[in-house]
C-alpha positions as CSV (number, residue, x, y, z in Angstrom):
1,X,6.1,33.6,-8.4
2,X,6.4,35.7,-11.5
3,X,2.4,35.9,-11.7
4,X,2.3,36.9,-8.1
5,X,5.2,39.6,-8.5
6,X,2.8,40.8,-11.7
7,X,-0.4,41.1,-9.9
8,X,1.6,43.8,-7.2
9,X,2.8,45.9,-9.2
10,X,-0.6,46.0,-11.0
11,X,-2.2,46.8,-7.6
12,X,0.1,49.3,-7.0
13,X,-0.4,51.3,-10.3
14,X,-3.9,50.8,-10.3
15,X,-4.5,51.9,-6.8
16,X,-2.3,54.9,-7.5
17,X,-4.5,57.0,-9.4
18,X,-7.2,57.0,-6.1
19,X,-4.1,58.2,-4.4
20,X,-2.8,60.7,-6.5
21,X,-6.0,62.0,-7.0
22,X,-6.4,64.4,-3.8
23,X,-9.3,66.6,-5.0
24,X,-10.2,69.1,-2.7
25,X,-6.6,70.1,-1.3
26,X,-6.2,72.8,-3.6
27,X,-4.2,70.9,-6.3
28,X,-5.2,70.2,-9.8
29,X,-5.7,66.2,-10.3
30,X,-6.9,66.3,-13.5
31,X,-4.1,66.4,-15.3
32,X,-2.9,63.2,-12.9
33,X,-6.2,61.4,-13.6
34,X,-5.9,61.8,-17.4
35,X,-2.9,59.8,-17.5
36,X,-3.6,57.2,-15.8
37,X,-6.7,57.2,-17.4
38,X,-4.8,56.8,-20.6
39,X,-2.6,54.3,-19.3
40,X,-5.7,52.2,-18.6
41,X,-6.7,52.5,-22.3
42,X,-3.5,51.4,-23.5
43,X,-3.5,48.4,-21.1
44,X,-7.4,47.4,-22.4
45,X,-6.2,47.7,-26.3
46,X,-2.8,45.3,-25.3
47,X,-5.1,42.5,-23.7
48,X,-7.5,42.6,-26.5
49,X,-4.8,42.4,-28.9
50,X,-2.9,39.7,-27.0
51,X,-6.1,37.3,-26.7
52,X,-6.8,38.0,-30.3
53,X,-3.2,37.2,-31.1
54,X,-3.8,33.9,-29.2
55,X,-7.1,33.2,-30.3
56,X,-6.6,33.3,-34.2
57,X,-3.3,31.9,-34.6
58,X,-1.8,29.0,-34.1
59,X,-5.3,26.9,-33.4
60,X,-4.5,23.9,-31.5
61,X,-6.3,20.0,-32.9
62,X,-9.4,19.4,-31.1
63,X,-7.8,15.7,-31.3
64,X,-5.1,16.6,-28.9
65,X,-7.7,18.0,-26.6
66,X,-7.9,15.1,-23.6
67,X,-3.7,15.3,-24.1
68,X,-3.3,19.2,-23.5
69,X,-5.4,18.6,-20.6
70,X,-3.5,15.8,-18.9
71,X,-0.8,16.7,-19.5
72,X,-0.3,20.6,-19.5
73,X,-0.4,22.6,-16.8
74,X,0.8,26.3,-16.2
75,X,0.9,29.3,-18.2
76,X,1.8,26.6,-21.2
77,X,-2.0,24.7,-21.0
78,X,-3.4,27.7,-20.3
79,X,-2.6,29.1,-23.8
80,X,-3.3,25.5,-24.9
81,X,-6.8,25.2,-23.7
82,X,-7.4,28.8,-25.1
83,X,-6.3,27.4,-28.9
84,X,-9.2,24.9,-28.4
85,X,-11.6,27.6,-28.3
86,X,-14.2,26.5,-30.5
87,X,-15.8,28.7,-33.3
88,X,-18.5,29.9,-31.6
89,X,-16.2,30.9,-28.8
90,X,-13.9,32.9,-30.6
91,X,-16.8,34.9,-32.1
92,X,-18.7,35.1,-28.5
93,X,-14.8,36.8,-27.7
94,X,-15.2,39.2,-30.2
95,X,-19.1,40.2,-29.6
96,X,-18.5,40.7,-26.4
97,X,-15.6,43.4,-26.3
98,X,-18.1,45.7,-28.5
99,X,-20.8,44.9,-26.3
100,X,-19.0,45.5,-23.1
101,X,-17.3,49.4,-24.3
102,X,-20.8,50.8,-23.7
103,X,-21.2,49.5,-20.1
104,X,-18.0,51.4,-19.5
105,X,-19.1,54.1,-20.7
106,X,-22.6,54.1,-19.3
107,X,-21.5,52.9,-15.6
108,X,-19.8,56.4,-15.4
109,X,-21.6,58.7,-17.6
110,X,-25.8,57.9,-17.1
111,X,-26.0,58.4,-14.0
112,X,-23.6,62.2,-14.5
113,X,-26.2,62.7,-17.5
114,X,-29.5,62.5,-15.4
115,X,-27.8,64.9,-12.6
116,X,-27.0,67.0,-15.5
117,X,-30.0,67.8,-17.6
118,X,-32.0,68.4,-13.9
119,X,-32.8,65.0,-12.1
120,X,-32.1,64.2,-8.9
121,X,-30.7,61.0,-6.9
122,X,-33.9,59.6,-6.2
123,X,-34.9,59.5,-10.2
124,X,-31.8,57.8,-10.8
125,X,-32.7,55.0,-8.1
126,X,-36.5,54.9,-9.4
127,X,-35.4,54.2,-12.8
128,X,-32.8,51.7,-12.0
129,X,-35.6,50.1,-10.0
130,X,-38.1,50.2,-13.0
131,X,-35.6,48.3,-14.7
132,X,-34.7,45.3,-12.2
133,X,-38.4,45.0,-11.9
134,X,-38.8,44.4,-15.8
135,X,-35.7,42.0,-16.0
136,X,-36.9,40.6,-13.1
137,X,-40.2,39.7,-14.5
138,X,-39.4,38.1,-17.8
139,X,-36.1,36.5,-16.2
140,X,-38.2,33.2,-16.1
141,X,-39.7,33.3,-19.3
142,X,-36.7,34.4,-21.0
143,X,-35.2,31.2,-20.1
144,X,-37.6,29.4,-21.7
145,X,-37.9,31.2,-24.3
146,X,-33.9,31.3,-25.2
147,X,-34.3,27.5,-24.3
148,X,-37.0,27.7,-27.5
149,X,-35.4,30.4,-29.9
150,X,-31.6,29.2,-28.9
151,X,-28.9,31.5,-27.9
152,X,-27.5,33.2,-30.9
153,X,-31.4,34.4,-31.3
154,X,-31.4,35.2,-28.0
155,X,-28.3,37.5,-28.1
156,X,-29.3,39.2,-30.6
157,X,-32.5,40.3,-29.9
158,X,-30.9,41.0,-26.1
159,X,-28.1,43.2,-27.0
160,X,-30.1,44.7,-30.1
161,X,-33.0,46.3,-28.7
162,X,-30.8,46.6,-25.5
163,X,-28.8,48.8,-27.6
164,X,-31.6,50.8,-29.4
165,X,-33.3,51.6,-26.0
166,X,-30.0,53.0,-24.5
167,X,-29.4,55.3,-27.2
168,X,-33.2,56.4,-26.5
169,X,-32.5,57.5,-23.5
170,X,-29.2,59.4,-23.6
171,X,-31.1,61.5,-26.7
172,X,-33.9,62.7,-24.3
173,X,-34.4,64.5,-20.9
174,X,-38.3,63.1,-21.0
175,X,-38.3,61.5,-17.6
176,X,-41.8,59.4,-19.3
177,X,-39.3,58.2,-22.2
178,X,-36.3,57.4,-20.3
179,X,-38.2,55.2,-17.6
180,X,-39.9,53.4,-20.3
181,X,-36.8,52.7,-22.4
182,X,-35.3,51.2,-19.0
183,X,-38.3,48.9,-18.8
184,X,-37.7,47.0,-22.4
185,X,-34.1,47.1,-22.4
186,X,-34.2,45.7,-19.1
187,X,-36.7,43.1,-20.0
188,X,-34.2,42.6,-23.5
189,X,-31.1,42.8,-21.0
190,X,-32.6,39.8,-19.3
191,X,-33.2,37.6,-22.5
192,X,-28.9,38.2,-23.2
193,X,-28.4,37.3,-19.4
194,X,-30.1,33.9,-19.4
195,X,-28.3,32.6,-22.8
196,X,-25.1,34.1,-22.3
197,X,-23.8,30.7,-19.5
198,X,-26.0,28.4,-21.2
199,X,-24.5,29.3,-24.8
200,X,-20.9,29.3,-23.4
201,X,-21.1,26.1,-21.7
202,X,-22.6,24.4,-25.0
203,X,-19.5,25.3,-27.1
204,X,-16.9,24.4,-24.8
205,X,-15.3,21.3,-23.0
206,X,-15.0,20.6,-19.3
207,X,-11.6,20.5,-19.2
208,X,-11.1,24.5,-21.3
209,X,-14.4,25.5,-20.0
210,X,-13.2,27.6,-16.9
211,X,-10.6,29.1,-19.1
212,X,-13.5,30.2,-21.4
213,X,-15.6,32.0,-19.3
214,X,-12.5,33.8,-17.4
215,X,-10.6,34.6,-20.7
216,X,-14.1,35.9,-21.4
217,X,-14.5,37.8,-18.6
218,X,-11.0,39.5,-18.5
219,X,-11.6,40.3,-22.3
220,X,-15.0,42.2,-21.6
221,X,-13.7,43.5,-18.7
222,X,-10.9,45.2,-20.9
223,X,-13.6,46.7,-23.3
224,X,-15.3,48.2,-20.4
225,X,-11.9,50.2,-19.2
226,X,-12.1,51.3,-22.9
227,X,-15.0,52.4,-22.3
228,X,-14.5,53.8,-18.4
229,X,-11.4,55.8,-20.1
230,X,-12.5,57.3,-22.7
231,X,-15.3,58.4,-20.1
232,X,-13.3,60.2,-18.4
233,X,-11.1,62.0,-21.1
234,X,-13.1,63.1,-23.4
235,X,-15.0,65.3,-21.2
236,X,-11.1,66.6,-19.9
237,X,-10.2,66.9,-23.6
238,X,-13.3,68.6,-24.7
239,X,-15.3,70.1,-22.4
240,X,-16.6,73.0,-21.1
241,X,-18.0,73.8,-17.9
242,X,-21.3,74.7,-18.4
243,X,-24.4,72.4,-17.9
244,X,-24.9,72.3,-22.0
245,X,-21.4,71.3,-23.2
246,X,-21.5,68.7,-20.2
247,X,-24.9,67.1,-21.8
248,X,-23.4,67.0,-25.3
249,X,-20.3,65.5,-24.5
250,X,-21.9,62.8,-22.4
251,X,-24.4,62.1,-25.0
252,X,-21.2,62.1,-27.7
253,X,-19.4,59.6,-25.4
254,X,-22.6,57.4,-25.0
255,X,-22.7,57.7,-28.5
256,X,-19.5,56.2,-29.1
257,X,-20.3,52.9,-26.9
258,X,-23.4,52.3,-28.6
259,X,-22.0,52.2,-32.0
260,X,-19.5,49.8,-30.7
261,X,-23.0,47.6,-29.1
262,X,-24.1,47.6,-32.5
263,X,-20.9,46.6,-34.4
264,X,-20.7,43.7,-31.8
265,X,-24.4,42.0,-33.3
266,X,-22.1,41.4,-36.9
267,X,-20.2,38.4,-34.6
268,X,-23.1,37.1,-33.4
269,X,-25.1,36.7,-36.7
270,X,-22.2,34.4,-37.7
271,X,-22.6,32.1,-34.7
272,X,-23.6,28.6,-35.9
273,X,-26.4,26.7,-33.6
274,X,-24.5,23.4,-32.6
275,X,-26.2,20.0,-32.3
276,X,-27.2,20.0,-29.1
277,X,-28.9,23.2,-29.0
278,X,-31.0,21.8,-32.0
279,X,-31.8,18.3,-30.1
280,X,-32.7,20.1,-26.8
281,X,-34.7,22.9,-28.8
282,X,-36.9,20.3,-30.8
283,X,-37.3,18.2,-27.0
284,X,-38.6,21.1,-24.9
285,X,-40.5,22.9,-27.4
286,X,-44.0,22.4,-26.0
287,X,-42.1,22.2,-22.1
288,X,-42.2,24.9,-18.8
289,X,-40.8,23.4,-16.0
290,X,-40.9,19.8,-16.9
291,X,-36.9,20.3,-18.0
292,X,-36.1,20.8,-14.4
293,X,-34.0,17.6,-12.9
294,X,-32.0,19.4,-10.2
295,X,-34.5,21.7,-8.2
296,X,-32.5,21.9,-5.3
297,X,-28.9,22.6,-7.3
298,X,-31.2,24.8,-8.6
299,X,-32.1,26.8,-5.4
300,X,-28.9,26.3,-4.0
301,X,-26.8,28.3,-6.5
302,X,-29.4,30.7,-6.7
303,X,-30.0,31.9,-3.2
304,X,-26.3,33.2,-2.3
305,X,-26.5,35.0,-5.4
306,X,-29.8,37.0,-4.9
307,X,-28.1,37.9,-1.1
308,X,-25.0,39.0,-3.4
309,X,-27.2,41.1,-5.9
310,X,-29.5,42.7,-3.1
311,X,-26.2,44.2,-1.0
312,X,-25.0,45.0,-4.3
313,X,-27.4,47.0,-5.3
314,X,-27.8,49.4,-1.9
315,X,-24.6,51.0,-3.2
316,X,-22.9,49.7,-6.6
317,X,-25.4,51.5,-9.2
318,X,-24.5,54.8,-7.7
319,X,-20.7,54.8,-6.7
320,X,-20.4,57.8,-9.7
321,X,-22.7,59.5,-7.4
322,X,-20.8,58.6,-4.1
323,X,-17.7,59.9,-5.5
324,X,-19.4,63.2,-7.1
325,X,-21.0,64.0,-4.0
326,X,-18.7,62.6,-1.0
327,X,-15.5,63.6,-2.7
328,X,-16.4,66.5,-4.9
329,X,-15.0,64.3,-7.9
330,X,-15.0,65.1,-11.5
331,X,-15.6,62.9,-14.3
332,X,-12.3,62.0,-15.3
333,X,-11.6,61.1,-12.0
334,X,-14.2,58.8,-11.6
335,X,-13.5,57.3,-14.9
336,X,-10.0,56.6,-13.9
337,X,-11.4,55.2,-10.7
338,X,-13.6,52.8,-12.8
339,X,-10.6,52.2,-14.8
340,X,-8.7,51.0,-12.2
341,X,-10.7,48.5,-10.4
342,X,-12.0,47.5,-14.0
343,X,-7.9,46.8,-14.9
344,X,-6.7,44.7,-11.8
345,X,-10.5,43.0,-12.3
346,X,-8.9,41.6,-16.0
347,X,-5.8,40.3,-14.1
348,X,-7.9,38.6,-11.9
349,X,-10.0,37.2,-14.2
350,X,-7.3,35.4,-16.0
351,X,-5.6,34.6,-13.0
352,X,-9.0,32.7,-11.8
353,X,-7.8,28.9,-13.6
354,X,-4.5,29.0,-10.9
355,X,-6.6,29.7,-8.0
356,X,-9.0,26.6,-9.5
357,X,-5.9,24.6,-9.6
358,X,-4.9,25.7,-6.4
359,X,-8.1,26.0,-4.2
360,X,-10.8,24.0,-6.5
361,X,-14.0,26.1,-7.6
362,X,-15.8,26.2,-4.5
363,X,-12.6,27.9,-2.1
364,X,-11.9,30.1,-4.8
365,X,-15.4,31.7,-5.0
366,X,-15.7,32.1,-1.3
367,X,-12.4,33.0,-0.3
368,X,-12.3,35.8,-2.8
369,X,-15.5,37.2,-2.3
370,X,-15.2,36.8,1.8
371,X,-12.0,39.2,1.4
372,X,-13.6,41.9,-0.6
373,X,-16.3,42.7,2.5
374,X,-13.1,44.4,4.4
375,X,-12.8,46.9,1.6
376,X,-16.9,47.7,1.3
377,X,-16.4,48.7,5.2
378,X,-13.5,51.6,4.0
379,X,-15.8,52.8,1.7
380,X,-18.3,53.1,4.4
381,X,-15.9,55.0,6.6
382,X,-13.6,57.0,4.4
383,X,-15.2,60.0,5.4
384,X,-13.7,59.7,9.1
385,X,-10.3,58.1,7.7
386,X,-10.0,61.1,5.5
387,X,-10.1,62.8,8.5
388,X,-6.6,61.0,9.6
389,X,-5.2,59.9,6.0
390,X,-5.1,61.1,2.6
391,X,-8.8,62.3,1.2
392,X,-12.1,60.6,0.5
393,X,-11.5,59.7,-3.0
394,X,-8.1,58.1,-2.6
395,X,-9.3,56.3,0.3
396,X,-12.7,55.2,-1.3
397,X,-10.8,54.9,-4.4
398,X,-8.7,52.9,-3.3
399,X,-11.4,50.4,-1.6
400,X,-13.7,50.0,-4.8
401,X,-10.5,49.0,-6.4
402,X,-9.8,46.1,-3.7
403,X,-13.4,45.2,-3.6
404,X,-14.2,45.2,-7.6
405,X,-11.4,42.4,-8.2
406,X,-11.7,40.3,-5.1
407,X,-15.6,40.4,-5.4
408,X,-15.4,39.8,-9.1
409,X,-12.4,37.9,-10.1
410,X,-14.1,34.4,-9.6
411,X,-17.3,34.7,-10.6
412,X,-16.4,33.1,-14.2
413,X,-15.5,29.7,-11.9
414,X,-18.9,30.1,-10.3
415,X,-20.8,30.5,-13.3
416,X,-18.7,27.6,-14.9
417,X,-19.7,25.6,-11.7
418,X,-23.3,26.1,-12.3
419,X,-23.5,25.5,-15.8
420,X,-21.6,22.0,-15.0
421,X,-23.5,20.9,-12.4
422,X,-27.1,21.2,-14.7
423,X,-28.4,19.6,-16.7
424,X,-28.6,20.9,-20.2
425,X,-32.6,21.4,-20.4
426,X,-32.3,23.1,-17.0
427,X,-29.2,26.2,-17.2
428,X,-31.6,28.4,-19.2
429,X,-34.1,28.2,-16.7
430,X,-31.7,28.2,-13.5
431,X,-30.5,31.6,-15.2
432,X,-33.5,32.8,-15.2
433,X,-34.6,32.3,-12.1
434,X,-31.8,33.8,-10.6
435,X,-31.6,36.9,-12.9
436,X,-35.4,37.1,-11.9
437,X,-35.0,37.0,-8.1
438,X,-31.4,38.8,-8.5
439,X,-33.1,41.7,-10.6
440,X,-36.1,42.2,-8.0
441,X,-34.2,42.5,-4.8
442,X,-31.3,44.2,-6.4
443,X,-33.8,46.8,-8.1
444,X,-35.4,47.4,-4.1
445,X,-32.2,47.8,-2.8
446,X,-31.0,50.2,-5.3
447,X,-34.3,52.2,-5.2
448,X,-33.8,52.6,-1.1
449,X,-30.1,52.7,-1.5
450,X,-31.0,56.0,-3.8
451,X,-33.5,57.4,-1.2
452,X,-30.5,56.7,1.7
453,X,-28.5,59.1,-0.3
454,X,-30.6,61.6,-1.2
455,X,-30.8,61.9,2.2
456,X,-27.1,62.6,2.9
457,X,-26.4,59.4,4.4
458,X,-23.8,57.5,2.3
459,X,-22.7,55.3,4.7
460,X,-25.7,52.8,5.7
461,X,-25.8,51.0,1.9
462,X,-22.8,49.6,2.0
463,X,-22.4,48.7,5.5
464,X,-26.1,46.8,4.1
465,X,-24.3,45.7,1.3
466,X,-21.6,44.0,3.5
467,X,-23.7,41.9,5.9
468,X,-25.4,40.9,2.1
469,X,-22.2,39.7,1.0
470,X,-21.5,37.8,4.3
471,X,-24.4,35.9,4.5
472,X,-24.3,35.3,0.7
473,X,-20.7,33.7,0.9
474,X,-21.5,31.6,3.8
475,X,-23.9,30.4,1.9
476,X,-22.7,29.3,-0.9
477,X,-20.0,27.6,1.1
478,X,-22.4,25.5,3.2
479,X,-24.1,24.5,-0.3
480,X,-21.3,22.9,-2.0
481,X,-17.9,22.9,-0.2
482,X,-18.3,19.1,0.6
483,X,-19.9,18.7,-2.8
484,X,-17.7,20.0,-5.5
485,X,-15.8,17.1,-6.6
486,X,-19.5,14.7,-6.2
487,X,-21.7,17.0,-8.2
488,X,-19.3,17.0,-11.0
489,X,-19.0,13.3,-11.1
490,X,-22.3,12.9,-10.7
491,X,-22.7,15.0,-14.0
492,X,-19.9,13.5,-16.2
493,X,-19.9,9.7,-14.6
């Protein structure tokens, strides 16, 4: 009950900056946006404290492991199962909230950058298309090869040249340069997205391991409203209005998430490789495919995704855009936009064991992302409810909010899922096969998506990315609703 209480009035303040934000009706919002915008801040900084807190005291024995999950259920086990986080876990938790600041800062400044030094919409969805495409085709190999190299290799290399190539391309306006930074770091991007699962499933447990990757996601989802705010107020703090001071403040604010990328690879260089990874590493040096038990599990959890990533990517690359151009919005109103679905997304995130508990994995997934689809259609239509209610950015606003944390809020239970239901010798490759599919059809879409709205028609992407996520969902359910409780006995029998 109190959880339930906890997420309304979480909804409410988080949907009430898209409300209060009525640009275009001769008020200032600004002012409005930049406190909430540092309310969302403060929130981030209290749930990375609190999991730290957690975290690094109080460390539960691994010995009473099997007992804490028998036995403990509730808010209590929860914060059990997070105090047998092992090691590696803990310093995954801590690479990933320097990681994830940059990709708030860059999912609402890059795009505002590009428009700014002189590009247009279409640049923005050929580059974003250069990139799937590159991800895309070295998702398969990078599996292998982070299969080969192991994962704390592989995160490294991913997130450091992934860093290096981003502060490339927020330094230039050389349309040649900034297309062929987003060709390696997508192709590095890829090589972090296949051992990222696969290294969180091998240091954990299958009875904390859902509690992993959600604490994990609601942690990094708090770095990116760090990073989301301070988008949005240091241009209101600092800047100018002329085309110059906004191309130095962006690049300052980019700036600031990339050092924080790079301070995250200090974590990582402490990882240790466990056992297993050096058994399956020494096994399937020479191998390709012949790791593969599961062919169908493996198509099967890859196929709803790539439907999920290809309606995705009509619209979600360029919601900065939507809102700068549908709703006249600035930048710390998008930022707090960003904020907001990015601050209900961490409640949901560590909310997603209860609906587990509740629902098992399979419901959970489906039922959340089925009832984000309603809010992709406001989006699609704000324009004419506008026209009856409040304005375009608190309506859209207030969509992208419901849709980021019912689409999102479950997808640490899916991935958990996957990783459980594969073999070991198989997750890097199932990853990469789906990052590889995922990155080529999301990549298209984005790049027609782009063309859509260059020419003025900012409706037809997401009504495409709604019938995506449909079809997706419905297929994910047919997979495995009649199959979650056999596949994981089949894999821990």
């Amino acid at each position: 009950m109190r959880s339930s209480v906890l997420v309304l009035v979480l909804f409410f303040l988080a949907a009430n900056p898209s409300i209060a934000l009525a640009h275009g009706s001769g008020e200032q919002p600004a002012p409005m946006a930049g406190a909430f915008s540092w309310g969302f801040l403060v929130f981030a900084v209290l749930v990375i404290i609190a999991v730290g807190v957690i975290l690094f005291t109080g460390q539960q024995s691994q010995e009473a492991s099997e007992k804490v999950f028998a036995d403990l259920t509730g808010f209590g086990g929860y914060i059990a199962k997070m105090r047998l986080f092992s090691r590696n876990a803990r310093l995954f938790m801590i690479h990933v909230v320097g990681m994830d600041v940059i990709y708030g800062t860059w999912a609402v400044l890059f795009n505002l950058y590009l428009l700014a030094v002189g590009f247009d919409i279409a640049f923005i969805g050929l580059r974003i298309l250069v990139s799937s495409i590159s991800s895309a085709v070295v998702a398969v190999p990078a599996g292998i090869i982070s299969d080969r190299i192991g994962r704390k290799l592989s995160l490294i290399l991913g997130d450091g040249i992934g860093a290096t190539m981003s502060l490339v391309a927020i330094s230039t306006e050389n349309p040649t340069i900034i297309l062929t930074a987003a060709v390696i770091g997508g192709m590095f991007s890829a090589l972090h997205g296949v051992a990222e699962p696969a290294f969180m499933a091998e240091n954990s447990e299958k009875y904390e391991r859902v509690h992993l990757f959600s604490v994990s996601g609601g942690t990094r989802t708090a770095a990116m409203i760090i990073g989301s705010a301070l988008a949005g107020l240091i241009p209101l703090i600092f800047g100018g209005t002329d085309d110059a001071s906004l191309v130095t403040l962006y690049r300052t604010v980019a700036y600031f998430g990339i050092g924080g990328w790079f301070a995250s690879l200090i974590p990582a260089f402490m990882l240790r490789r466990t056992a297993s990874t050096r058994t399956r590493r020494s096994v399937t040096k020479f191998r390709f495919f012949d790791g593969v038990k599961h062919p169908g599990r493996i198509w099967r959890l890859t196929l709803p995704e790539v439907l999920i990533g290809l309606g995705a990517g009509f619209a979600l690359p360029m919601m900065n855009v939507f809102f700068q151009n549908t709703a006249g919005s600035e930048e710390v109103e998008i930022g707090a936009v960003f904020a907001a679905g990015q601050t209900f997304l961490v409640v949901g995130s560590f909310l997603a064991p209860f609906l587990v508990t509740r629902w098992g994995k399979i419901r959970s997934v489906v039922f959340t992302r089925l009832a984000s689809i309603p809010f992709i259609l406001v989006i699609a239509f704000s324009s004419d409810i506008s026209s009856v209610m409040g304005s375009v950015l608190s309506i859209a606003g207030f969509a992208y909010i419901g849709r980021t944390t019912l689409m999102n809020m479950a997808n640490p239970v899916r991935s958990a899922f996957a990783m459980e239901i594969l073999d070991p010798e198989e997750r890097g490759t199932q990853v990469g096969i789906e990052l590889a599919l995922f990155y080529t059809f999301s990549g298209i879409a984005s790049f027609l998506g782009a063309q859509m709205m260059e020419s003025g028609d900012f409706r037809t992407p997401f009504l495409l990315m709604a019938v995506c996520y449909l079809l997706g969902s419905g297929l994910f359910w047919q997979f495995f609703v009649n199959r979650d409780e056999e596949l994981t006995l089949q894999t821990y029998g």
